[in-house]
N, C-alpha and C positions, 0 to 999 in steps of 0.2 A: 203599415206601421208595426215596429215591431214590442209587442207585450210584454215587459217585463215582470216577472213571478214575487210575489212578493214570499224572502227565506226567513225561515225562522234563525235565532241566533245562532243554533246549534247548526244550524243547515249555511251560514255563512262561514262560522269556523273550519268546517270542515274543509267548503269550497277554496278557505285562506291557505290553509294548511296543505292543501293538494296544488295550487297556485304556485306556492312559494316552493316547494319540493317537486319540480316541472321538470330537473336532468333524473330522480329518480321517481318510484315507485314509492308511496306511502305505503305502509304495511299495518293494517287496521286491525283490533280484531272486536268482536262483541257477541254477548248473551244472547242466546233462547229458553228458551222453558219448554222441556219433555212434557209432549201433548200427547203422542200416541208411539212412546216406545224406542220401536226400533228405527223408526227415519227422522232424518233431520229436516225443518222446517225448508221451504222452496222460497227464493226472494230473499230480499231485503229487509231491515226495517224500513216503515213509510218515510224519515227523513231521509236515507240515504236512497231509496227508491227515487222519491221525488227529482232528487237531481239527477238521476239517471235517466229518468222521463226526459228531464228539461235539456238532456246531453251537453248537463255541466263540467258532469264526472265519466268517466270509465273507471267499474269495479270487475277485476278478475277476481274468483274464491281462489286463495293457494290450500287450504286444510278445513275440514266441518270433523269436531272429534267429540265424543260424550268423555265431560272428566267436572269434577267437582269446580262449584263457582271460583273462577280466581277472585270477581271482584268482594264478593262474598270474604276469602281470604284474605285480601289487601284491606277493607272495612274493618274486618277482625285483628286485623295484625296493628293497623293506627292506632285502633281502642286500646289495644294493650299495651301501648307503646312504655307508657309509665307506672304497669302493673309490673311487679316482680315476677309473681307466680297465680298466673288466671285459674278463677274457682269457678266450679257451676252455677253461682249465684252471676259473676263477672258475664258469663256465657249467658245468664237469662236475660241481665239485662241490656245487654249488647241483643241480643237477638229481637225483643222487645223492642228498640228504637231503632232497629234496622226495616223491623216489617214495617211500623209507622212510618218509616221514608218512603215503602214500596207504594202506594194508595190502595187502590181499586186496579181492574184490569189483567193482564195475563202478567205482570209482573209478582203479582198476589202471588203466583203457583211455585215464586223462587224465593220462598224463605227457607232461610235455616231450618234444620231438624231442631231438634228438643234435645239431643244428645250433646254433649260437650263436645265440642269438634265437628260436628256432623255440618257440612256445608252440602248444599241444594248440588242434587247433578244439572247440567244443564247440558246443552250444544253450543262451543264453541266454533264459531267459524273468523277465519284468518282471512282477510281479504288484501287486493293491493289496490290503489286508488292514484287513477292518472287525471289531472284536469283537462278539459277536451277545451283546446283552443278555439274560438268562434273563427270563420272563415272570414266574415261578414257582418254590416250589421246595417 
């Protein structure tokens, strides 16, 4: 009999979205947090690992590059959406309730600097996401 996995939400959207995009390649990309430097983190994160365990997904990496957090930027750029002209105060507290989003965890090590502007370096890795047809079941 065969076991079905029980996915988290986040781990179903993806599976939807790789599903639904079956003539092409999804083209993914997502954060790490600089642990030691000069290499990039090896793997996955655990949700998309999982499905790769479970040979829901096929992920190729097309790019792994060190550059400042985009999502970090895109968070910063909503906030300011209906600021005129963002002050250091604007920057503290945007920064403030951005690490409060991040909890506990290796997420902690991607906050913002203290600097106005200063967004967290991290590794971006670019990936492409095929869903793997079942033969059988």
């Amino acid at each position: 009999m065969t076991q079905i996995p029980s996915l988290t939400q986040q781990q179903l959207e993806l599976l939807r979205l790789a599903k639904k995009n079956t003539m092409a390649e999804l083209r993914l990309s997502y954060e790490f947090p600089v642990l030691d430097g000069n290499e990039p983190p090896i793997g996955h994160p655990p949700f998309i690992q999982e499905l790769i365990d479970h040979q829901f997904i096929q992920v190729q990496v097309k790019e792994t590059s060190l550059r400042a957090s985009e999502f970090q930027q895109e968070n910063w750029t909503e906030y300011c959406d209906e600021i005129d002209y963002p002050t250091k105060a604007d920057w503290d507290r945007w920064r403030q309730g951005f690490m409060a989003q991040l909890g506990d965890g290796f997420e902690s090590l991607m906050t913002p600097g203290i600097g106005f502007g200063q967004f967290t370096k991290v590794w971006i890795r670019e990936i492409s996401v095929r869903a793997v047809q079942p033969s059988s079941f």
